[in-house]
matplotlib code that plots the C-alpha trace (Angstrom):
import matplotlib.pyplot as plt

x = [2.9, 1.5, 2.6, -0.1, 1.3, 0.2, 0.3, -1.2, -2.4, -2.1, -0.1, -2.3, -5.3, -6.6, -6.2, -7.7, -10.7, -10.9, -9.9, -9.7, -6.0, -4.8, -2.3, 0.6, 4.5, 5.4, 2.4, 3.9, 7.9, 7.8, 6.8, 8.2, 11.7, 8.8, 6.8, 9.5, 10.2, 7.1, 7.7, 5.4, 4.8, 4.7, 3.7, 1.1, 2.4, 1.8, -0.3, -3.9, -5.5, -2.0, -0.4, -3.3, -3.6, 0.1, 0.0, -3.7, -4.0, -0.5, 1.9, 3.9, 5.6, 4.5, 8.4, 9.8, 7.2, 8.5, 11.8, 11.0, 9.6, 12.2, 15.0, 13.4, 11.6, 15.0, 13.4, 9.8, 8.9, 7.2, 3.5, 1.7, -1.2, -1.3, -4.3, -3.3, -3.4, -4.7, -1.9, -1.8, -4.1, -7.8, -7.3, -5.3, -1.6, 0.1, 2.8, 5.8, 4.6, 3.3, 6.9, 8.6, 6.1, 7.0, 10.8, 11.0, 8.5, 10.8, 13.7, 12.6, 12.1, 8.3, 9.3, 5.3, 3.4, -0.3, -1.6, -5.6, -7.6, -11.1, -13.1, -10.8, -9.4, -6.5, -5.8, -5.3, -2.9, -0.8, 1.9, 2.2, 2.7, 4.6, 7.1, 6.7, 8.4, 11.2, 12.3, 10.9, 12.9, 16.2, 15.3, 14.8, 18.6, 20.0, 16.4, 14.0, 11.2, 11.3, 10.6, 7.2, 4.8, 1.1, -2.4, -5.6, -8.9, -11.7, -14.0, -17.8, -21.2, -23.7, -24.7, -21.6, -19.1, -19.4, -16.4, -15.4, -15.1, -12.8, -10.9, -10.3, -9.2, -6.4, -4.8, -4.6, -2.7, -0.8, 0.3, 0.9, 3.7, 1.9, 4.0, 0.9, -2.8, -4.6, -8.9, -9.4, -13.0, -12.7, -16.7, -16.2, -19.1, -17.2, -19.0, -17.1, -18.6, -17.9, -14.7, -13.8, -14.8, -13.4, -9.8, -9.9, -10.5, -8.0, -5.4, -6.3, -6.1, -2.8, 1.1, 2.0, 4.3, 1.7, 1.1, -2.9, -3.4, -6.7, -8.4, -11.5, -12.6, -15.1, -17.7, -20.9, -19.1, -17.7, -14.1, -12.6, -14.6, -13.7, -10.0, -10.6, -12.6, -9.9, -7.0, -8.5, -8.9, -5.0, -4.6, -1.2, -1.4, -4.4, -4.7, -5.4, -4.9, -3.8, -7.1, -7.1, -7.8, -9.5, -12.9, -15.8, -14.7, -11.2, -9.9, -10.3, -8.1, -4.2, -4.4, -7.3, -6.3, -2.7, -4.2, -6.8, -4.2, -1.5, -0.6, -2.5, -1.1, -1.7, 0.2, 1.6, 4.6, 3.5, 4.4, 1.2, 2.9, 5.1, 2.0, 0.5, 2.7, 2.5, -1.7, -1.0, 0.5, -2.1, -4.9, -3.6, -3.1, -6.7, -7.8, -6.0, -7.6, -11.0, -10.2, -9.2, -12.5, -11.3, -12.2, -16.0, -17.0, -20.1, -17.3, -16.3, -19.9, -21.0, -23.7, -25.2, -26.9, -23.4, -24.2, -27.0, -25.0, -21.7, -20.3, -16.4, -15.4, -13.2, -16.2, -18.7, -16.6, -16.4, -20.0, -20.9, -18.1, -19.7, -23.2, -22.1, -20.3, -23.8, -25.5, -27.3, -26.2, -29.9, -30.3, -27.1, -29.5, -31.3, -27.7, -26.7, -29.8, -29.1, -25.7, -26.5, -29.0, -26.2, -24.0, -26.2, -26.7, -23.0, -22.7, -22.0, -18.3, -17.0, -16.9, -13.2, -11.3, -12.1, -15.3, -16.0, -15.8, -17.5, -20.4, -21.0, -20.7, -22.8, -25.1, -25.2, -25.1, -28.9, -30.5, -29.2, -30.1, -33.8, -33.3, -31.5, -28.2, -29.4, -25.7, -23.0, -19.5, -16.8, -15.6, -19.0, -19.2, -15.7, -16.4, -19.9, -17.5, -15.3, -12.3, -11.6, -11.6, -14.5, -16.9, -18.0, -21.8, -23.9, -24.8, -28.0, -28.4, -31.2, -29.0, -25.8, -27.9, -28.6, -25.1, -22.9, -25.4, -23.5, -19.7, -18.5, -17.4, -14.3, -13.6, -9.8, -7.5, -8.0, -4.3, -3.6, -4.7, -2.2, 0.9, 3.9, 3.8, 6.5, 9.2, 6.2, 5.5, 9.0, 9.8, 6.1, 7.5, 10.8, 9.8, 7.5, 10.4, 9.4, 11.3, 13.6, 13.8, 12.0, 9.5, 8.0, 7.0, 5.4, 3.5, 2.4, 1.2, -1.1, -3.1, -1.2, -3.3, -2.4, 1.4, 1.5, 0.1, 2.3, 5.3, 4.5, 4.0, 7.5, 9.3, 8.6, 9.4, 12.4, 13.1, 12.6, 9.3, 7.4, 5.9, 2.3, 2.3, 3.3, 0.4, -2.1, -1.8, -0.6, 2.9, 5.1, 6.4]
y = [6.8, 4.7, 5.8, 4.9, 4.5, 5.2, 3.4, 5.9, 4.7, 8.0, 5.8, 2.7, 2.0, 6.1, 6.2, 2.9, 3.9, 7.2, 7.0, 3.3, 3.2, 5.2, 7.5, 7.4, 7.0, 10.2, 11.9, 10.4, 11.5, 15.1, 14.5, 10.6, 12.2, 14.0, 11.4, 9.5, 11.9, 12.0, 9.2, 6.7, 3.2, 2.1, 3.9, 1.3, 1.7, -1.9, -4.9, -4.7, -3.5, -1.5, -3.9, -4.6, -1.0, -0.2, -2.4, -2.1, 1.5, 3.3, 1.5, 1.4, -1.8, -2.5, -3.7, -0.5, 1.5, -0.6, 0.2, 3.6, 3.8, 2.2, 4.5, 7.7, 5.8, 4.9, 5.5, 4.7, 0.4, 0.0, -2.0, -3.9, -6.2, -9.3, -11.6, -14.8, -18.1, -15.3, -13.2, -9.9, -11.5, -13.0, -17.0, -19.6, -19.4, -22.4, -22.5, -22.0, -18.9, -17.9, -18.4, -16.5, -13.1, -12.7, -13.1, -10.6, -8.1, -8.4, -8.1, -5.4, -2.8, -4.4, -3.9, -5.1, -8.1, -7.6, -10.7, -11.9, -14.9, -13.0, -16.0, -16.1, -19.3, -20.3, -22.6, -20.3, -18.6, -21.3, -21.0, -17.2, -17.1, -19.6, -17.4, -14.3, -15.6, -18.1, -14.4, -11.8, -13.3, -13.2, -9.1, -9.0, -9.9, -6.1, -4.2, -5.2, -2.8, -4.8, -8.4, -8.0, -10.8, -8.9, -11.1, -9.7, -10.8, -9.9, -8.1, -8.3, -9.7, -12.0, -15.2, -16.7, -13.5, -13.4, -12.0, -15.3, -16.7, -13.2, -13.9, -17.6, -16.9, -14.1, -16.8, -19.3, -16.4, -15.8, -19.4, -19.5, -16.9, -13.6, -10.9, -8.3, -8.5, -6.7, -6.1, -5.7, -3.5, -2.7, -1.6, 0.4, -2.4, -2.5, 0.0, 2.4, 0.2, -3.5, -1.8, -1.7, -4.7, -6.6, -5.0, -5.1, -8.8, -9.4, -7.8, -10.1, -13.1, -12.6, -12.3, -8.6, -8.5, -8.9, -5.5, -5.1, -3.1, -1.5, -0.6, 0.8, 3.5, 5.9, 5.1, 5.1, 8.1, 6.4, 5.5, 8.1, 7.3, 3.5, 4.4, 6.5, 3.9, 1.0, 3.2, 3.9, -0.1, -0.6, -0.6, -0.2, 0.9, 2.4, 3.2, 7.3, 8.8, 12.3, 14.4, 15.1, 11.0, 10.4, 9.8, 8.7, 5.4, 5.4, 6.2, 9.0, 11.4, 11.2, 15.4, 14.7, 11.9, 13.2, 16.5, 15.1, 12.6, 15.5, 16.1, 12.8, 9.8, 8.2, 11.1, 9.9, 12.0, 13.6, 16.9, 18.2, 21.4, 18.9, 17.1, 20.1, 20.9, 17.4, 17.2, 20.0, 18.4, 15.6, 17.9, 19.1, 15.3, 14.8, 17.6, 16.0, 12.2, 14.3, 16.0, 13.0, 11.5, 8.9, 10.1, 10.3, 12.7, 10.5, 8.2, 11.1, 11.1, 9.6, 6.4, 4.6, 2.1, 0.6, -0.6, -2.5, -3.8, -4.2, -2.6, -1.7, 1.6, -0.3, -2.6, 0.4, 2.3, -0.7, -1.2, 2.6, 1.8, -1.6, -0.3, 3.5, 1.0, -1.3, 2.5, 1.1, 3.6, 4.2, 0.4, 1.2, 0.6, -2.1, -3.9, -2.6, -4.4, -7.6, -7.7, -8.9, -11.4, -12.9, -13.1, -15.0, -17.4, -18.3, -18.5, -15.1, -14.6, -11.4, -8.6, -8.2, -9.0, -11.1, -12.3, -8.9, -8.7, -11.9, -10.7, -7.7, -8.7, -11.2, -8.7, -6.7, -9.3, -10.9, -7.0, -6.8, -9.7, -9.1, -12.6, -14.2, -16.4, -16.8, -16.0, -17.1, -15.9, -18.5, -17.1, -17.4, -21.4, -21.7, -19.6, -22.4, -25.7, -24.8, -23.4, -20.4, -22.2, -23.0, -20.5, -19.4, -20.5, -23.2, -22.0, -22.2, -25.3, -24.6, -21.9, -24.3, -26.3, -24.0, -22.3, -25.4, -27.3, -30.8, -29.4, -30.9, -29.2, -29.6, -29.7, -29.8, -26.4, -25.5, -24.7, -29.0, -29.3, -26.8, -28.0, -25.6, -23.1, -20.7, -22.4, -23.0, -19.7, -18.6, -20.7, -19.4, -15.7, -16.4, -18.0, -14.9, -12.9, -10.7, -11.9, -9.4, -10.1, -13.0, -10.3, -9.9, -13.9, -12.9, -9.7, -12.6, -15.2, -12.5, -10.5, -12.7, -10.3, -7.4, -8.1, -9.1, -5.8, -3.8, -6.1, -4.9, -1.7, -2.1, -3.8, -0.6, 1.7, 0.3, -0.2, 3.5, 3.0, 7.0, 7.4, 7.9, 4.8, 3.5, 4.9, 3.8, 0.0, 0.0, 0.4, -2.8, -5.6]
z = [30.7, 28.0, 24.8, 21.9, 19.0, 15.4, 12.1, 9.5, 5.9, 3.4, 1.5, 0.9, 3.0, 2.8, -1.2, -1.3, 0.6, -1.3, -4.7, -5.9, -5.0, -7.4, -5.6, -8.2, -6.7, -7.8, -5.7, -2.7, -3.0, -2.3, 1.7, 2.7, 3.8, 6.6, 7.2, 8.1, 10.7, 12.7, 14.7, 13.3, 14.4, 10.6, 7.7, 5.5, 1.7, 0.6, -0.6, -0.3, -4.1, -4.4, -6.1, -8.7, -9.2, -9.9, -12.7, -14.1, -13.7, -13.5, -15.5, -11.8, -11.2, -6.7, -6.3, -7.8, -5.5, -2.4, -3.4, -3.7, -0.3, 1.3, 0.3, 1.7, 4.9, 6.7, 10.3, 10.0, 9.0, 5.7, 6.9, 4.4, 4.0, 2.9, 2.5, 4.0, 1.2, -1.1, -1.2, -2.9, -5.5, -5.4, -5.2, -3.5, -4.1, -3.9, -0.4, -2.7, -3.8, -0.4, 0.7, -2.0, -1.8, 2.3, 1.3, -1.7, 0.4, 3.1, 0.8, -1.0, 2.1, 4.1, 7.8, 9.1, 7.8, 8.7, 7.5, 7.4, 6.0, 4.9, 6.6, 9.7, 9.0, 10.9, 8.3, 5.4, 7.7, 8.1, 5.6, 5.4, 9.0, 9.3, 6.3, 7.7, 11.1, 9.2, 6.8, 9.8, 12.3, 10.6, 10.4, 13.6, 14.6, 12.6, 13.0, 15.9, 14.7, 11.3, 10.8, 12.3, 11.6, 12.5, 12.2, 11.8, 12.7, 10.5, 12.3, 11.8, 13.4, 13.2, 15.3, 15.5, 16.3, 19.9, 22.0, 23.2, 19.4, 18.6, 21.9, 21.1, 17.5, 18.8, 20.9, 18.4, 15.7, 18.9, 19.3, 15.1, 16.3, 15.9, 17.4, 17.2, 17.0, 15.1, 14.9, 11.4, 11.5, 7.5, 7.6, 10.9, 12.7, 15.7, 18.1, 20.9, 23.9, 22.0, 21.2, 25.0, 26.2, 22.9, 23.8, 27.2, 27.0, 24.3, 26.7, 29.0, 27.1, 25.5, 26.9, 28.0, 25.1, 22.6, 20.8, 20.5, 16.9, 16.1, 12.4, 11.7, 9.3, 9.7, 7.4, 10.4, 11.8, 15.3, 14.1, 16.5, 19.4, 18.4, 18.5, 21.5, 23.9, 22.4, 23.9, 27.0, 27.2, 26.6, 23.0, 21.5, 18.3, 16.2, 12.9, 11.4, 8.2, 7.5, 7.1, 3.3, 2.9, 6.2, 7.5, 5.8, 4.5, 5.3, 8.6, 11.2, 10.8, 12.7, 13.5, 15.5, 17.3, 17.6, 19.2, 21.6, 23.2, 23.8, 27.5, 28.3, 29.5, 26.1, 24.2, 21.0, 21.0, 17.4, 16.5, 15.3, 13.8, 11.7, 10.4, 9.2, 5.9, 5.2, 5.4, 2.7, 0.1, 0.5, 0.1, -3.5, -4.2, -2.9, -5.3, -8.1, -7.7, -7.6, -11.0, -12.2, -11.5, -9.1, -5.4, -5.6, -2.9, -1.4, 0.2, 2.7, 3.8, 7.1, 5.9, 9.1, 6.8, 6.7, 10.4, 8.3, 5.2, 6.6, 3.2, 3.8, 2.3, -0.6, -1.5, -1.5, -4.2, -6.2, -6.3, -7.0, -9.8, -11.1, -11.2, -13.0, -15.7, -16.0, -16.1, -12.9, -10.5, -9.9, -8.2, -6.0, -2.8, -3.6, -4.0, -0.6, 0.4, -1.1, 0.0, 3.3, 2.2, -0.2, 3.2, 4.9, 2.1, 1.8, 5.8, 7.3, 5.5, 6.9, 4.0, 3.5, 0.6, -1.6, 0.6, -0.3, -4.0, -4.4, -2.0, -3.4, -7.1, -6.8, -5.0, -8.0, -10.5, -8.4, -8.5, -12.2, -13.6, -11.8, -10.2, -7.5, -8.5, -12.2, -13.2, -10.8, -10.3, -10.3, -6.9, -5.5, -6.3, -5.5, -2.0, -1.7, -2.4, 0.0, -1.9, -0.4, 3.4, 6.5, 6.3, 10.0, 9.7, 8.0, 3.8, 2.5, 1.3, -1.0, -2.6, -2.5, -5.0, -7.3, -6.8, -7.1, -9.8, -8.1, -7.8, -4.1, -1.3, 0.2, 3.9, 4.0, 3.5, -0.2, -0.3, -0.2, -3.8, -5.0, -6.5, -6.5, -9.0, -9.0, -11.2, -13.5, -14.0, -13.9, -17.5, -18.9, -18.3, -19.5, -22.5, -23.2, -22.9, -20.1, -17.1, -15.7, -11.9, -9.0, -8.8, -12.1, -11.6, -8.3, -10.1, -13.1, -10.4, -9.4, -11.8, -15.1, -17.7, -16.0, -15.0, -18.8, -20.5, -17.9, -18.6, -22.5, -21.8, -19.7, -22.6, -24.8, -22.6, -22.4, -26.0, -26.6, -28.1, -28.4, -25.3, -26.7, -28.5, -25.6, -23.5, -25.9, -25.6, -29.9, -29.5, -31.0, -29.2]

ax = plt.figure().add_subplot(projection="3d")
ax.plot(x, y, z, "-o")
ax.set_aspect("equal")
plt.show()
């Protein structure tokens, strides 16, 4: 019997799809004591746009929410994503920081590392891997489900992704110490039939003890035959989400998967009847993020022009958002269309975070502006000179030109030109009076406008300040 195991997202990946991550803490508590029963692989509750959004959005601080989680998910390991050199922000961190943000995730209650470099770069893997086994493997010795160090390729096409190139770059995060493998399809590209021959060759490739983990969402509409084809070509693990915040663009739904594997060979081992009160509470929560005006309905729809764009769920809802601000909603195709020509401009960069951001702003910024690359991001000249790592494919040069107006390229890993930055940044939040714990210098390396406002917004709450001052960003510090 070959168990498959599950890994479901309701608490991160689902809401980030959905709703623009903003599933608040308190949403969550009433059902982790029984998700932690179900018998889980991991539960995903961490990193990814969480962290910005705690901050930004819910006056959370991400630690205390780890925390949180922690202490009610005893059984089941606490997943999180991580974006390589990038961490849980959108640029380079130097390796000292790197270093310290595995430790104090694995400190604070992360059991799974799933770790990814949005240009498959080996390279920008290098020292968050290398962390991730020096702090997972001391886990290990008390918990071996815990201290998991899990690397992700970036799925997408285009000339260069052939099924030797993603077989070639699983065996090199294996030899970097990778304990799990993971296919990373963020715009559900990868197709039932590739799926099969992409797994079955991956389990080929690596040792027999090297667990083969599959994402996709459901955004073309073939996410469960994905998962289902991947299984039937040996994959461990899969990723669902509970059905309230499945499908569309997030993932297929876990009751469906859960249901058409019992009695097979493959059976999960879920109790479907215990999933069911669960998926309740979710659905009121669902309702709630839609009165709110956060979950747009349109990203539960099925869109086959994704198959064209290669838009992931989380980049789609931040261009509907981007263009509704601009009161461009109206041109919201003819950015999907120019996405893809921006990609191949900067040399096929898969469309995962940040790649994705910077994509798909600029996207909008050329159909806005009514001309191509007449205002340029930073993070699209940095992502032309070199700075966020070795894109897969040749840029356009002609563009480059324009794009970097003489700036030059680096060939090296970015991370070399970073000098260590967390005792720096330690002394400016002290000094601003806002320090409180390792982690609030982590949260202020990150998003340092953000963690700042929220660290205000902390300080008065503390203080005793009236809550509705507080709220309204005029309250005294």
């Amino acid at each position: 019997m070959k168990k498959v195991m599950i890994m479901d997202t309701i608490l991160r990946d689902a809401h980030q799809s959905h709703a623009a991550t903003r599933m608040r803490t308190e949403q969550m508590l009433p059902v982790l004591s029984a998700l932690d029963d179900i018998g889980y692989y991991s539960l995903e509750g961490w990193g990814g746009a969480t962290f910005d959004s705690c901050m930004r959005f819910l006056n959370e601080d991400p630690w205390e929410r780890l925390r949180t989680l922690r202490k009610y998910l005893v059984k089941t390991p606490i997943q999180m994503l991580l974006r390589g050199q990038n961490l849980l922000g959108y640029r380079n961190y130097a390796d000292d920081l790197v270093e310290k943000v595995v430790e104090k995730s694995f400190e604070n209650g992360i059991g799974v590392i799933r770790v990814f470099d949005a240009l498959n770069d080996p390279r920008n893997l290098e020292a968050s891997m290398k962390a991730i086994k020096k702090y997972g493997d001391m886990l290990k010795r008390t918990d071996p489900a815990r201290g998991i160090c899990e690397a992700a390729i970036s799925y997408t096409s285009g000339p260069v992704y052939t099924l030797e190139y993603f077989v070639e770059l699983a065996k090199t995060y294996e030899s970097m110490g990778a304990d799990n493998i993971c296919v990373k399809d963020m715009a559900n590209l990868l197709l039932p039939f590739d799926a099969y021959k992409l797994i079955t060759a991956l389990k080929k490739a690596l040792r027999p003890e090297t667990k083969v983990h599959v994402h996709t969402h459901n955004t073309t509409g073939t996410g469960d035959m994905v998962n289902l084809m991947a299984i039937q070509a040996g994959a461990d693990i899969v990723d669902t989400a509970l059905s309230p915040l499945a499908n569309g663009t997030s993932q297929p739904a876990t009751e469906a998967l859960v249901a058409t594997l019992q009695g097979t060979e493959y059976d999960t081992g879920i109790d479907l009847k215990k999933l069911i009160p669960i998926a309740a509470h979710f659905k009121k929560v669902a309702a709630d993020l839609e009165m709110e005006g956060v979950l747009n309905p349109k990203v539960r729809q099925v869109d086959v022009n994704t198959l064209v764009y290669q838009v992931p769920g989380g980049m789609l809802s931040n261009l509907m958002n981007q263009l509704k601000k601009a009161g461009k909603e109206d041109k919201l195709q003819e950015v999907l269309a120019e996405v893809p020509n921006v990609r191949r401009d900067c040399g096929y960069p898969p469309l995962v975070t940040p790649s994705s951001q910077i994509v798909g702003t600029q996207a909008v910024m050329n159909v806005v502006m009514g001309e191509r690359y007449k205002m340029v991001t930073k993070e699209m000249r940095d992502l032309f000179a070199g700075k966020y790592g070795r894109v897969p494919m040749p840029i356009d040069e002609e563009v480059a030109e324009k794009v970097l107006k003489g700036e030059k390229r680096i060939t090296y890993r970015p991370a070399d030109d970073l000098a260590p930055e967390y005792e720096k940044l330690k002394a400016e939040l002290m000094e601003k009076g806002f320090y409180t714990q390792e982690e609030d210098v982590l949260s202020y390396a990150s998003f340092p406008e953000v963690a700042e406002t929220f660290f205000k917004w902390r300080k008065a709450q503390r203080q005793g300040v009236d809550h509705d001052l507080a709220a309204s960003g005029t309250y005294p510090v």
